[in-house]
N, C-alpha and C positions, 0 to 999 in steps of 0.2 A: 504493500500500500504506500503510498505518497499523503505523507501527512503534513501538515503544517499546523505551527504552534504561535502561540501571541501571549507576548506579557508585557508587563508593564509594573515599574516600583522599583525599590532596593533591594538589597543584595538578598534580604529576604523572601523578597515575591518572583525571584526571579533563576537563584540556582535549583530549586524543586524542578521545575518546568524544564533546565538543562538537562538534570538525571533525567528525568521521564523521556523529553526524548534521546538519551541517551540508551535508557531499556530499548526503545521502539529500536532503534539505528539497530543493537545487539540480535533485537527476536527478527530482524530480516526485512524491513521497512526502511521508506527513504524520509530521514525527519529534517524539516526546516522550522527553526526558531527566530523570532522577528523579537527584538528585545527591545521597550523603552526604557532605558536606564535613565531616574531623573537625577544619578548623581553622575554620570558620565561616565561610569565602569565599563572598560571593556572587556568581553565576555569571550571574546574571539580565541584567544588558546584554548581555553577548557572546552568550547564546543570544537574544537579540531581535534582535541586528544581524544573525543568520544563518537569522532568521524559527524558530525554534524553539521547542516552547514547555517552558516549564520548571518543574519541579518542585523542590523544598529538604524531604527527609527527614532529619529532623524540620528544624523552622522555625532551634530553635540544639543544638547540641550542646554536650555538656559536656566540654570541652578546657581542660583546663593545662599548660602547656609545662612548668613549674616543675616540679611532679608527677611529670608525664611522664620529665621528665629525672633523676629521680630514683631511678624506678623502673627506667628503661633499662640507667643505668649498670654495663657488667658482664654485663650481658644479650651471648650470641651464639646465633648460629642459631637451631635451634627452641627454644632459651627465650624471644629475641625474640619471634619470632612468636607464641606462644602469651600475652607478654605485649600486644602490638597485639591481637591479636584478642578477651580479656578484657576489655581497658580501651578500645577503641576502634570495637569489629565488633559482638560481641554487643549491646552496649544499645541498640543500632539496629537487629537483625535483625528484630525484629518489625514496626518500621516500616516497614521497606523491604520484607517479605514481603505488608503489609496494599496497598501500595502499587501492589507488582506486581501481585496479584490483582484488583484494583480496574481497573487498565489491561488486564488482559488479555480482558477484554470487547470490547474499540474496537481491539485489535492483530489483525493478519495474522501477527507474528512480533515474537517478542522478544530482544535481544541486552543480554550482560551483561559485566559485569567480569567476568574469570577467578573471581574469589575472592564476587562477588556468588551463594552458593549460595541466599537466600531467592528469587531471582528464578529459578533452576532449580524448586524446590520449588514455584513458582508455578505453570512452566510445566508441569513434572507433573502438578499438580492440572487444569488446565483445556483437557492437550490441546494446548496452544500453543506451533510451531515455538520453537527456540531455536538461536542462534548466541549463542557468547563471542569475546571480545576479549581476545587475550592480551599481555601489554605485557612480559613477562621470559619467554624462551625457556628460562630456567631451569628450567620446572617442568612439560616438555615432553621425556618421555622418548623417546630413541633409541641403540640400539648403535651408533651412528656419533662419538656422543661420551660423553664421560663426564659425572655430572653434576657441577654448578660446587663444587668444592674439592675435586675428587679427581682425580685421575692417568689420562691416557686411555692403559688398558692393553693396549686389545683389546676387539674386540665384547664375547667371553663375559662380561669383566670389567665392562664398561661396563653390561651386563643385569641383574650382580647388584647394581653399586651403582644403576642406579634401584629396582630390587626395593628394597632398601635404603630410598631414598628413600622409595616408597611406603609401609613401614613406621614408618617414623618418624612421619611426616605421622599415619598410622593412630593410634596410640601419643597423639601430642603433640594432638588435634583431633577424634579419631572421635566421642571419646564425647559431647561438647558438641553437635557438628552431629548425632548419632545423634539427640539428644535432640529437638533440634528437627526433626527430620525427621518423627519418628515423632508427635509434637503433632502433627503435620500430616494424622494419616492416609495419609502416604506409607508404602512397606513399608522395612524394612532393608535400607542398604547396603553393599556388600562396603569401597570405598575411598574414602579422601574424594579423593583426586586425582581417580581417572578417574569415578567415580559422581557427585557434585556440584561439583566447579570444571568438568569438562569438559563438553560438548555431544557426543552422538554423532553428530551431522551435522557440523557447521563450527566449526573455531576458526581466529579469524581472527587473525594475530601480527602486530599494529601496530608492525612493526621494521623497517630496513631491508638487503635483500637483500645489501647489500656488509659490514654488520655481522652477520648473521646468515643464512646461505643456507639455503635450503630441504632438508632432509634427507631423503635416499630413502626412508626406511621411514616416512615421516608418511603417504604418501599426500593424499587429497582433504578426508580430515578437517583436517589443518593446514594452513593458507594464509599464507606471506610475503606480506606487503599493500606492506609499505614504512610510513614513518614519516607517522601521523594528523597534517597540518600544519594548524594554522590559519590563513585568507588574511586577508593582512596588512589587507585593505580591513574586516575584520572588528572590528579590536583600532584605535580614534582615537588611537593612541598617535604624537605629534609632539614631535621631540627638544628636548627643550630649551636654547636660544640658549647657556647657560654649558656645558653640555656640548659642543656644535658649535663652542665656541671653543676647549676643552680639547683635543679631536678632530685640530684645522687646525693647533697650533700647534705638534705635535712629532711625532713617529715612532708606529705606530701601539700603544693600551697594552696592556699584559694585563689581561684579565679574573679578576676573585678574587672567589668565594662559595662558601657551604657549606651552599649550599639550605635544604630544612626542618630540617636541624640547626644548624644558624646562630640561631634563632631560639630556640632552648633556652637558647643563653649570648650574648645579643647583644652583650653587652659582650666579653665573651673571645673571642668568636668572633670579632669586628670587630679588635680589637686583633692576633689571632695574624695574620691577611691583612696588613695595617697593616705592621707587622713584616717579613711576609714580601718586600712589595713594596719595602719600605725598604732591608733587606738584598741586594735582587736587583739593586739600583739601576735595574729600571723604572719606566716612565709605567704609572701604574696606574688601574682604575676597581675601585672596591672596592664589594661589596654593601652597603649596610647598613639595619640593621632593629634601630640601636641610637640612643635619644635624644639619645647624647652626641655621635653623628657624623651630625649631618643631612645629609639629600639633600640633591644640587644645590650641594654647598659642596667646598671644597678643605683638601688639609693643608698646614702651614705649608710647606712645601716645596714646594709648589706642582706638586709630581708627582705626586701622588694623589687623584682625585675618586672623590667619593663618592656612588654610585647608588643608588637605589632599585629597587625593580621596577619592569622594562624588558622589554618579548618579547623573549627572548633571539638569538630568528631577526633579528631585525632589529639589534640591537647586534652582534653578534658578526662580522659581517663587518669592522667597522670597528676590531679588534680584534688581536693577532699571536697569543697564544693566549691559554688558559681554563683558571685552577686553578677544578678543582669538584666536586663530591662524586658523582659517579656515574649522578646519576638517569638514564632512559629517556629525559626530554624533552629535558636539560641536556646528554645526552652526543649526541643524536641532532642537537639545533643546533649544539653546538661542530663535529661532524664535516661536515655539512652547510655549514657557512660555510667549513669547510677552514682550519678553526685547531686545532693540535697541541692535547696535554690535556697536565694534570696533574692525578690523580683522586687526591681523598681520601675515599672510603668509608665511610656510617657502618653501612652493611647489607652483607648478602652480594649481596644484588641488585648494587648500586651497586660493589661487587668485581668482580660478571663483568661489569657495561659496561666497569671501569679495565682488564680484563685482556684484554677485549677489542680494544680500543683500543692496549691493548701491545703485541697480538698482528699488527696491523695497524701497527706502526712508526710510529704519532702519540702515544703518547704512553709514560713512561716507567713504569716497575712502581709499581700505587697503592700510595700510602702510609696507611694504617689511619688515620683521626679520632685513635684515641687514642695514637697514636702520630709525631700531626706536630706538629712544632715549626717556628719561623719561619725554624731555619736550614737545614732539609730543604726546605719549601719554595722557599728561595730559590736552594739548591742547583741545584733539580731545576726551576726558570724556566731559572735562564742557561742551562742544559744544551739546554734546550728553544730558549732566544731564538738560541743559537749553533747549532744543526742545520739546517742547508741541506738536508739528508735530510728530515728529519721535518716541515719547510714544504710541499715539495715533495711528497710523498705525501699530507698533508693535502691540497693542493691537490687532488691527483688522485682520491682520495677523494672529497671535498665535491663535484666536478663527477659522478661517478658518482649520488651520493645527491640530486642536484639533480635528476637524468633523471626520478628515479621519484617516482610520484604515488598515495601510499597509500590515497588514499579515494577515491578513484578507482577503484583494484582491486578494495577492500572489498565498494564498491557493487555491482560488476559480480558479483562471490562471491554478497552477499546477494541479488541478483535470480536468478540460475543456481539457490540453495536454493528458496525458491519456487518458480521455476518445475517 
């Protein structure tokens, strides 16, 4: 089959969708990935070591963190959102629409990001299967739960807060995506949820089953895959000697970042971690993505090295646990390596992995970005470094999420839709 793929976000939304079509390239399909990166990553080796081929819509994008951070501050829920989607979705929809249309000639079937709606609009226009890939089960209504930041009261209750939901969504996005819909020649849709993020045949939820189980009322339309992993033989990344000596010489460290919001204040951001591991009096390996604190080097104290980007799958085993901000990828490797969390949240997304993660006894209740300081965090290390409970379930955890093999499912889903 000739498939083609569409995403769009950060390093989070966007290496699932590599592996996945990497499985595809593997089980004997020709896979093409169209990427919008809003931080400007280029994705091009890792899709050539997994024979892929690869597309960058558009060539750069117009991203400033400074800006960005500017305009966030303050922002919750659907005002976020509506501000990511302003400053960072539309000025690329068109590209990513011309895109799709253009590949959907040479595809048997096309799969999208949840939120990639020009590549549904595609697939309307010319007739061509589609399956999404959903990476937050959040936006995935069922009376069996309620949605993320409300009270699971009961089915009936749980019905009217997604209705709820759907409204909102409607409210805060219709008119925008209405707009480009209808440029399209498409006709008018009722919802932006279930009309353009979803697929009526397949969505595939790139999470895993022990973090998120399968709920009765999805039916065949939503599928648990398990967690999109990328193989390690994929990613040449070889540890570097000063790190490997930091590693051997004491007890194992914690892990401290703040993902893509880390990089909005790199300085303050780097500092509060800094702080926090000082305070906790662990061996620390600290992100950083600030000039003042170069990779590869250590602090006067000698108990805190400082990393760069690292695949976290692969660090993280070597690790006791991982302060980190929530993401899908970040909390899917911490748990997977079976190291306890400590979740600091700059979205609501990255809320229901920390509460998630609560909820399963690794880790303790997230603590809000705008709301941590360095001595919460270090609070909430010892607490974590001192639980012989919450190692242990992590373990048992992580050996669960090790079994399953998401793109592998995926695969198997997307062949059963074709055929």
């Amino acid at each position: 089959m000739h498939i083609t793929i569409q995403t769009w976000g950060s390093d989070g939304d966007i290496r699932p969708f590599i592996a996945l079509a990497g499985g595809l390239k593997a089980a004997g399909h020709d896979a093409t990935i169209a990427v919008t990166s809003v931080d400007n990553k280029d994705y091009g080796p890792l899709c050539e070591a997994l024979a892929v081929r690869y597309i960058k819509v558009p060539e750069q994008t117009d991203f400033d963190p400074i800006e960005i951070v500017k305009k966030i501050k303050g922002k919750k829920n659907i005002d976020f959102l509506k501000l990511v989607m302003r400053e960072l979705y539309y000025p690329y929809q068109e590209q990513m629409y011309n895109t799709s249309l253009s590949l959907c000639r040479d595809s048997d079937i096309l799969i999208s990001h949840f939120l990639a709606h020009p590549m549904k609009a595609a697939a309307l226009k010319t007739d061509t299967p589609l399956a999404t890939v959903i990476l937050y089960p959040g936006f995935v209504p069922t009376i069996f739960a309620a949605p993320p930041g409300l009270p699971n009261l009961g089915r009936w209750f749980n019905r009217l807060g997604w209705e709820l939901v759907r409204s909102v969504l409607d409210l805060a996005l219709k008119k925008d995506i209405q707009r480009f819909w209808m440029d399209k020649g498409l006709p008018p849709f009722r919802h932006v949820l279930s009309d353009t993020w979803q697929s009526e045949t397949l969505n595939l939820l790139g999470v895993s089953s022990v973090l998120c189980p399968q709920q009765p009322d999805w039916g065949a339309q939503f599928r648990i895959c398990g967690f999109f992993a990328i193989p390690d033989e994929a990613e040449s990344w070889t540890m570097p000697d000063p790190l490997r000596d930091f590693l051997d010489e004491g007890e194992p460290p914690v892990y401290l970042t703040l993902g893509t919001a880390q990089a909005f204040e790199p300085d303050k951001n780097t500092q509060l971690l800094i702080a926090a591991a000082q305070k906790s009096e662990c061996r620390a390996l600290v992100q950083t993505c600030s000039d003042n604190y170069p990779e590869n080097h250590r602090d006067e104290t000698n108990r805190i090295y400082f990393i760069g980007r690292t695949p976290h799958h692969q660090i993280f085993p070597h690790c006791s646990a991982v302060v980190h901000h929530g993401g899908s990828g970040t909390t899917h490797s911490a748990a997977r390596s079976g190291c306890p969390s400590i979740v600091v949240p700059f979205i609501d997304e990255q809320y229901f992995w920390g509460m998630t993660l609560h909820r399963l006894d690794i880790a303790g209740k997230p603590i809000w970005y705008t709301h941590a300081t360095s001595d919460k965090l270090a609070k909430r290390i010892h607490c974590v470094l001192e639980s012989q409970k919450a190692h242990e379930k992590a373990n048992l955890i992580g050996e669960q999420i090790r079994q399953e093999d998401g793109v592998s499912k995926a695969v198997g889903f997307i062949e059963e839709m074709v055929a």
